[in-house]
C-alpha positions as CSV (number, residue, x, y, z in Angstrom):
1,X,34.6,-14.4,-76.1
2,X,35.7,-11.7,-73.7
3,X,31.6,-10.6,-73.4
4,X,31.1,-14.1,-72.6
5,X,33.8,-14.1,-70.0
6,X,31.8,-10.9,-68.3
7,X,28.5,-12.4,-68.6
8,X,30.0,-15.2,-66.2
9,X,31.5,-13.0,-63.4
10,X,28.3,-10.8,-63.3
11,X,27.0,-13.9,-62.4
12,X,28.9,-15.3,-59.9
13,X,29.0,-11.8,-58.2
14,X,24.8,-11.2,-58.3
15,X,25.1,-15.2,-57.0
16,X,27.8,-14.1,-54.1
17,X,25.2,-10.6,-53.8
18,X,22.1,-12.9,-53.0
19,X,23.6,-15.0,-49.9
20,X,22.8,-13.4,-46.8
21,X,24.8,-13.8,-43.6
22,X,21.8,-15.4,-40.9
23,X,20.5,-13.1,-38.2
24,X,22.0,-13.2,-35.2
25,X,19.3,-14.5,-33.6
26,X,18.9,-17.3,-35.7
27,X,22.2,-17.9,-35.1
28,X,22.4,-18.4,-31.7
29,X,19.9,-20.4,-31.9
30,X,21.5,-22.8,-33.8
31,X,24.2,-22.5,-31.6
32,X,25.0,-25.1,-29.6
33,X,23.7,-24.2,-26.0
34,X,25.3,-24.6,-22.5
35,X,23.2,-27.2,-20.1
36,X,23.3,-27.7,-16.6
37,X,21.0,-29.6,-14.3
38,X,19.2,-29.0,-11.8
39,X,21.0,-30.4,-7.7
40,X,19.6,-30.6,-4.7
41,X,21.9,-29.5,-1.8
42,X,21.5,-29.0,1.9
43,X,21.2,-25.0,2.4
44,X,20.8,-22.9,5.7
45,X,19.8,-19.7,4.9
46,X,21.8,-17.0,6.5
47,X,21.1,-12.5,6.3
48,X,23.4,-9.8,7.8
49,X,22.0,-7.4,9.9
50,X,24.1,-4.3,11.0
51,X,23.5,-1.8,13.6
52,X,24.4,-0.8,17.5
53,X,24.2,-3.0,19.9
54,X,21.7,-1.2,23.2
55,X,21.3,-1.7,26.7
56,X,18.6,-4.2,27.6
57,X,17.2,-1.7,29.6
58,X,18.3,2.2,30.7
59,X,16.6,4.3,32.5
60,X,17.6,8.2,33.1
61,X,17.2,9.5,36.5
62,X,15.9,12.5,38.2
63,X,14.4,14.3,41.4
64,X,10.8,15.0,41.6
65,X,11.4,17.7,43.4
66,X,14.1,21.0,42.8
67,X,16.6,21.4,45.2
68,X,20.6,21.0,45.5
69,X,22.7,18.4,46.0
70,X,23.6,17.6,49.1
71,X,25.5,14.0,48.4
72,X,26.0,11.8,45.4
73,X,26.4,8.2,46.9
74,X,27.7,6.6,43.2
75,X,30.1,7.5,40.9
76,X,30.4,6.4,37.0
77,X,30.9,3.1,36.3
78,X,29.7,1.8,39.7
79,X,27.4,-1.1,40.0
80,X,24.1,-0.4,41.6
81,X,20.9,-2.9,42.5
82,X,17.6,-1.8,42.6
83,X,16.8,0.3,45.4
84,X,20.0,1.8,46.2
85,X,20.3,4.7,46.9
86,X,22.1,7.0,44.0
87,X,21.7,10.7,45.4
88,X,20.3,13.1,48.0
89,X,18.5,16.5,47.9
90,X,19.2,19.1,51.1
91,X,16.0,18.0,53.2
92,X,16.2,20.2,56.1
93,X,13.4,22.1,54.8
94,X,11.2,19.2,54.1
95,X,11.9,17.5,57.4
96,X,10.9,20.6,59.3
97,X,7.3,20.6,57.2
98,X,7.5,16.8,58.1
99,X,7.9,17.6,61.9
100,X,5.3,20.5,61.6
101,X,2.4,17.9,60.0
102,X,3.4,15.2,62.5
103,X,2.5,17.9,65.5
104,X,-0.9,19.3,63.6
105,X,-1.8,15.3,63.7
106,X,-0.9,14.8,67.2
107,X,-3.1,17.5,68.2
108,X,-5.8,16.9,65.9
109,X,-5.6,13.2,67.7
110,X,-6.4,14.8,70.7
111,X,-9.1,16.1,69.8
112,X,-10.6,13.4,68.2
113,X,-10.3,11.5,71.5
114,X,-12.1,13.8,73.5
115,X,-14.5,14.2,70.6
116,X,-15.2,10.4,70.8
117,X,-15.1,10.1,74.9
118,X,-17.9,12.7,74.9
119,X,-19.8,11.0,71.7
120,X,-19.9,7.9,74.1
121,X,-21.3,9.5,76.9
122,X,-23.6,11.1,75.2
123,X,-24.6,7.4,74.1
124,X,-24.7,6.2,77.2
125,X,-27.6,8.7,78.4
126,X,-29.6,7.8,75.4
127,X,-33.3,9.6,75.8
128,X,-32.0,11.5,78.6
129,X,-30.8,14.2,75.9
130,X,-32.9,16.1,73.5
131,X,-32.5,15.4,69.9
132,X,-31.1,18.6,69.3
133,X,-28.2,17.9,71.6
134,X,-27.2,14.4,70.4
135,X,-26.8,15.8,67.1
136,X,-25.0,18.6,68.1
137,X,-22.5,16.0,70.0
138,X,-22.6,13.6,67.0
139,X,-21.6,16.4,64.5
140,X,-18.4,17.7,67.0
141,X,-17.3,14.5,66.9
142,X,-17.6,13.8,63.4
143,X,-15.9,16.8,62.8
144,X,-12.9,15.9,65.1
145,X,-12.3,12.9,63.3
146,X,-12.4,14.3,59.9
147,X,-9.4,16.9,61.6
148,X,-7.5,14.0,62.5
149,X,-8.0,12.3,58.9
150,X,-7.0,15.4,57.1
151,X,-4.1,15.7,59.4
152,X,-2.8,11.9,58.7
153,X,-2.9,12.5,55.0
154,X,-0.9,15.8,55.5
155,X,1.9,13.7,57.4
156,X,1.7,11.0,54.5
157,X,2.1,14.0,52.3
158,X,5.4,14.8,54.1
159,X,6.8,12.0,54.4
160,X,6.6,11.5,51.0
161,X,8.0,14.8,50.1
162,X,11.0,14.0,52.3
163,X,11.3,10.8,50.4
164,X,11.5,12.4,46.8
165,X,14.7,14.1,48.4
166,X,16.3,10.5,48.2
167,X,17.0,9.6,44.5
168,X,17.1,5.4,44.2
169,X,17.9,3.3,40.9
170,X,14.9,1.6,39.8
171,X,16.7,-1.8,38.1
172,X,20.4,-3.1,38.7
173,X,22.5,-2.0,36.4
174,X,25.7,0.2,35.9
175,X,26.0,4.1,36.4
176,X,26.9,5.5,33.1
177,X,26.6,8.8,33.5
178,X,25.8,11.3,37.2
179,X,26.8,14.9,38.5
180,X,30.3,15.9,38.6
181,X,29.9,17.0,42.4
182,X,27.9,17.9,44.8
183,X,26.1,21.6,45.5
184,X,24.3,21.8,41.9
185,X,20.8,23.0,42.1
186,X,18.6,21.2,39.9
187,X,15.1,21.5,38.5
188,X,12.0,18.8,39.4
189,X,12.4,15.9,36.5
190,X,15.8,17.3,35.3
191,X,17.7,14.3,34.1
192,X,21.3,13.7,36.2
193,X,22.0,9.9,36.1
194,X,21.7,7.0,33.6
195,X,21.6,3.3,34.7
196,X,22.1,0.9,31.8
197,X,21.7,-2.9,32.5
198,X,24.1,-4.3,30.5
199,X,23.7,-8.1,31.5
200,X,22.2,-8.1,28.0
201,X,22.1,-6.0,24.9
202,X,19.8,-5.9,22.2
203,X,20.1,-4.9,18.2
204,X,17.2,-3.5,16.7
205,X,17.1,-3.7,12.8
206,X,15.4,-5.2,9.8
207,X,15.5,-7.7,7.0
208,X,13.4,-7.5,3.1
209,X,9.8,-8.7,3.8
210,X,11.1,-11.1,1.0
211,X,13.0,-13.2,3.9
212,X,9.8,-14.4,5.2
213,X,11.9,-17.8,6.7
214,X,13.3,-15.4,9.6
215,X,12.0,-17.0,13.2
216,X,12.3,-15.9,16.5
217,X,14.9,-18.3,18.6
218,X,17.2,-18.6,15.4
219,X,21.1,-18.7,16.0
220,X,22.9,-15.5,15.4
221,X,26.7,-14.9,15.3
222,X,27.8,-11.4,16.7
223,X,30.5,-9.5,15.5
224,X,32.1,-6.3,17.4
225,X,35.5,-6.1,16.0
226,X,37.6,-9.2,16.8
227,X,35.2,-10.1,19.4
228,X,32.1,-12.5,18.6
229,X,29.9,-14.0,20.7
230,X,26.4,-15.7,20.2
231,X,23.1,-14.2,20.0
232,X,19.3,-15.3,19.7
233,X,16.2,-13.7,17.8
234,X,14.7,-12.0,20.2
235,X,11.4,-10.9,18.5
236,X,10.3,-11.0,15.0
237,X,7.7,-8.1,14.4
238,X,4.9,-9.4,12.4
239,X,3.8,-6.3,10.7
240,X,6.3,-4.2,8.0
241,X,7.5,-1.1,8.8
242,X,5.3,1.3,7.0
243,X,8.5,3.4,6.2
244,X,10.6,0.9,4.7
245,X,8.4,-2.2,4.2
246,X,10.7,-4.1,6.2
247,X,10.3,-6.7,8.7
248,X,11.6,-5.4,12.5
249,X,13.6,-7.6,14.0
250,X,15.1,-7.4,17.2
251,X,18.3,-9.7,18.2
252,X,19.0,-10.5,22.1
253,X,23.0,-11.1,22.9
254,X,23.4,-12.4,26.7
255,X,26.5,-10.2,28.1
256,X,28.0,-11.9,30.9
257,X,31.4,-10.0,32.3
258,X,30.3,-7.3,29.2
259,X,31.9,-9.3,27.1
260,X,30.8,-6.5,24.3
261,X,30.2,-3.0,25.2
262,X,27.4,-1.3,25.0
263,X,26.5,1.2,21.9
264,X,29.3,0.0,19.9
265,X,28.4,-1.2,15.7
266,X,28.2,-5.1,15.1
267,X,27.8,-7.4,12.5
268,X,24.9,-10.0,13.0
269,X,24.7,-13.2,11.3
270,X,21.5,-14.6,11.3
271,X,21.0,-18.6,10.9
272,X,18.2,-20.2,9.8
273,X,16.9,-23.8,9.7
274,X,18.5,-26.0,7.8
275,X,16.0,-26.3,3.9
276,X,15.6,-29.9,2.5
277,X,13.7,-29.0,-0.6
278,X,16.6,-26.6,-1.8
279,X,17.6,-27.3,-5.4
280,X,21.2,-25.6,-6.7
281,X,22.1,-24.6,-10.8
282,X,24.8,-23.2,-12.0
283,X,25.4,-19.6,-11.3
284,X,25.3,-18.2,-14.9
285,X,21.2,-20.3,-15.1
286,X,19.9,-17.4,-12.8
287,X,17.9,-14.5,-15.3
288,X,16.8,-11.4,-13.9
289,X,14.0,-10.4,-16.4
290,X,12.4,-8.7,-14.3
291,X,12.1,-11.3,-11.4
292,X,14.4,-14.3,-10.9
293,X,14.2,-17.3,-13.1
294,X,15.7,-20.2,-15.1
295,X,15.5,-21.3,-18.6
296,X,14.0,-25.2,-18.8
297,X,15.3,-27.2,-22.1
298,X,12.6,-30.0,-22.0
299,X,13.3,-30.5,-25.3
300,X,16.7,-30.0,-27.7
301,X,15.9,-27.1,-30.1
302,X,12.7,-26.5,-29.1
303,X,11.5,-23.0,-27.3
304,X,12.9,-22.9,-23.0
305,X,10.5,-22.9,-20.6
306,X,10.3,-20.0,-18.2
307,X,10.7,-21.2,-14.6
308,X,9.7,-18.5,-11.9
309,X,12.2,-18.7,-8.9
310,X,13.0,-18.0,-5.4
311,X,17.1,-16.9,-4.8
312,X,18.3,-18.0,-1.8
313,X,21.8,-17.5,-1.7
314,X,25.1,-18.5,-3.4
315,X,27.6,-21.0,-3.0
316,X,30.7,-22.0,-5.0
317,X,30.2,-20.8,-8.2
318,X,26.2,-22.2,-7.5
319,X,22.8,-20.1,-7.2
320,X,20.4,-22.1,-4.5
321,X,16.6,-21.7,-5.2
322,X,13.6,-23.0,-3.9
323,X,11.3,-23.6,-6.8
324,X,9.0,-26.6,-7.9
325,X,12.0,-28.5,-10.0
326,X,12.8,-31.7,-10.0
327,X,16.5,-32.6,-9.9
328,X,18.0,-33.7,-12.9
329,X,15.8,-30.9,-14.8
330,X,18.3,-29.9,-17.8
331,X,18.3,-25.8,-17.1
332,X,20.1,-23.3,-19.5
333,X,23.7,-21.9,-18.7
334,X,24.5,-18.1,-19.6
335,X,21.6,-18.1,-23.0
336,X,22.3,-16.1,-25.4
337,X,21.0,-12.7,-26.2
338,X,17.2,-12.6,-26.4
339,X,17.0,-16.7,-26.5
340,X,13.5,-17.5,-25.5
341,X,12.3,-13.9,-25.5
């Protein structure tokens, strides 16, 4: 009886021994799974670009020729227009070369007119001269003239010396930085003034080559601390930069009354057009193996469907995509470890 009674529990234990928990796998497969379906929702794509905000144009200032300081007409922070006058060299050495060319011309003048009074009488005897001497006369005044060329250009040559001694601004603009005082001596092409034009700025930066929907024209929100103010796309480059394989992209902000100042770090907001064929899922359908994706239930308990997608942005608990989806599409929420691997 009590072998009997042994036999029995073996039994029961090698019957216990032979059932096998299921794999995991083939346990969350079973499982029941979390659907959600695929919405379509209006979308405007927006990217962040961050950077400093630059002059629309600046330009740094010198003389062409050395000399010293004889007066600075502007100080810093002063608004200039094109053409004003900024600076001036000590010219009393130029002038005087000036006045020395302009006295070489005037006599070389004179003897250009004598040449040519003589060239005409010479003319007006015709055969009564010898070839010889018609030449001779032709060549003196030829020569005189040539003098009184060579003398003009020398006096151009001045002149323009005695204008490099006058520095001007070359666009309107403000003076952001000049010369202490007066009396330095400088070097030709040594730079002493900057004149930014600050009617505008401009931020240069880039986006993924992946945000291929970027456009020039595009709104764009600036903002420089609590300051914002709108901006445009200025230019979209349409090459990468071979460094980053980035897209350049340059934003324009129109600064009336310097609303922002120059040089200082913004945020930019960049607003695109408004997509109709963007669909939405919820957040936890988005896989990352290796690209973006969702997992398609066309059928209950059979194998997902991989769906390739394009991630757009995100939205209350929502991915948007752009991919080729109908809505109503029943998509997979948060699978399970290694479900339709």
């Amino acid at each position: 009886m009590k072998t009997h009674v042994l036999f029995c529990l073996a039994l029961l234990a090698a019957g216990c021994d032979s059932t096998t928990a299921p794999a995991p796998a083939e346990a969350a497969t079973r499982a029941p799974l979390k659907i959600g379906v695929v919405e379509q929702i209006p979308f405007t794509p927006t990217i962040e670009i961050t950077g400093g905000l630059e002059p629309i144009a600046s330009v740094q200032l010198g003389f062409d020729v050395p000399g010293r300081i004889s007066a600075l007409l502007v100080t810093r922070g002063q608004s200039v227009s094109s053409g004003d006058p900024v600076a001036r060299l000590d010219s009393a050495l130029a002038q005087s070369q000036l006045a020395q060319a302009e006295a070489a011309h005037s006599a070389a003048k004179a003897q250009s007119d004598v040449a040519r009074s003589g060239w005409e009488r010479v003319e007006k005897l015709g055969d009564a001269l010898s070839p010889q001497q018609r030449a001779e006369a032709e060549a003196g005044f030829q020569a005189a003239e040539a003098m009184e060329a060579q003398a003009e250009a020398a006096v151009r040559l001045a002149r323009t010396n005695v204008g490099f001694h006058t520095l001007k601004a070359p666009i309107n603009g403000v003076v952001t930085n000049s010369p202490d005082n007066s009396g330095i001596l400088i070097g030709a092409g040594t730079p002493m003034f900057v004149i930014e034009d600050l009617s505008a700025l401009r931020l240069k930066g880039s986006v993924p080559e992946t945000e291929t929907w970027i456009e020039e024209g595009m709104r764009v929100k600036i903002q420089s601390g609590s300051t914002e103010v709108e901006g445009i796309v200025e230019t979209v480059i349409p090459s990468l930069d071979p460094a980053t394989r980035r897209i350049p992209v340059e934003i324009r902000v129109d600064n009336p009354g310097t609303q922002v100042r120059a040089h200082s770090f913004v945020r930019a907001t960049v607003f695109g057009h408004e997509l109709s064929d963007a669909i939405a899922v919820p957040k936890g359908a988005l896989v990352a193996r290796p690209d973006f994706s969702v997992m398609i239930e066309e059928t209950p308990g059979a194998a997902p469907k991989i769906q390739p997608v394009q991630l757009l942005g995100e939205v209350e608990g929502k991915v948007i995509l752009r991919a080729d989806l109908p809505v109503g599409t029943r998509v997979v929420v948060d699978p399970p470890h290694g479900y339709g691997e």
